[in-house]
N, C-alpha and C positions, 0 to 999 in steps of 0.2 A: 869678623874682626872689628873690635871697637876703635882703633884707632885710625882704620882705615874709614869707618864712617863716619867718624869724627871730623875727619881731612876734607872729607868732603862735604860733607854740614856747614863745615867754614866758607869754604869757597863757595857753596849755593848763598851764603847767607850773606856773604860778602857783595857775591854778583846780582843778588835782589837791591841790595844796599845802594849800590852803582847805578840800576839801572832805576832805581823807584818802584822796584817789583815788591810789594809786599807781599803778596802771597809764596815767592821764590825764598823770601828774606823769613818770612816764617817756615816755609819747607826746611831749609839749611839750618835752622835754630833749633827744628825738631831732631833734625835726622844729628846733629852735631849732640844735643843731648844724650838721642837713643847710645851714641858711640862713645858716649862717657859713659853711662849706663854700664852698656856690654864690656866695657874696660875694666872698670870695677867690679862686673863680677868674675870675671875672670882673675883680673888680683886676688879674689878671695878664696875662688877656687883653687888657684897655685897654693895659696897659704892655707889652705885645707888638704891640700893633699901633703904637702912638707908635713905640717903634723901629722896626720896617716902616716907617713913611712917614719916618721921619728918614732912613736909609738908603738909601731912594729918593730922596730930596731929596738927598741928595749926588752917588749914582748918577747925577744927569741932570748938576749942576753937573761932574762929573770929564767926563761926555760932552760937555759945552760946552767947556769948556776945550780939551780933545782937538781938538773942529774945527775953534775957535778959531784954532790951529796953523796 
């Protein structure tokens, strides 16, 4: 879940911040990235599939129509 590794990408990045730890402050920078990353692709996967079923949803409505005939 990106948001959840987002959350905590902060907090490691924050608690490097505090303590002078660069290397922690880089960890949390990374891992807070990766969880924007995973966030957005999952946004686009939602918004890939919404168009999948809309699509489909037409798809059957053109095959009604068609028998309709």
């Amino acid at each position: 879940m990106g948001i959840i590794e987002e959350g905590k990408g902060k907090l490691k990045e924050a608690a490097g911040d505090l303590t002078d730890n660069t290397e922690l402050e880089e960890e949390g920078r990374a891992q807070k990235e990766k969880g924007q990353a995973d966030r957005e692709a999952d946004q686009h996967r939602a918004k890939a599939k919404a168009h999948e079923a809309e699509a489909k949803e037409k798809e059957l409505e053109q095959e009604a129509a068609e028998s309709a005939k």
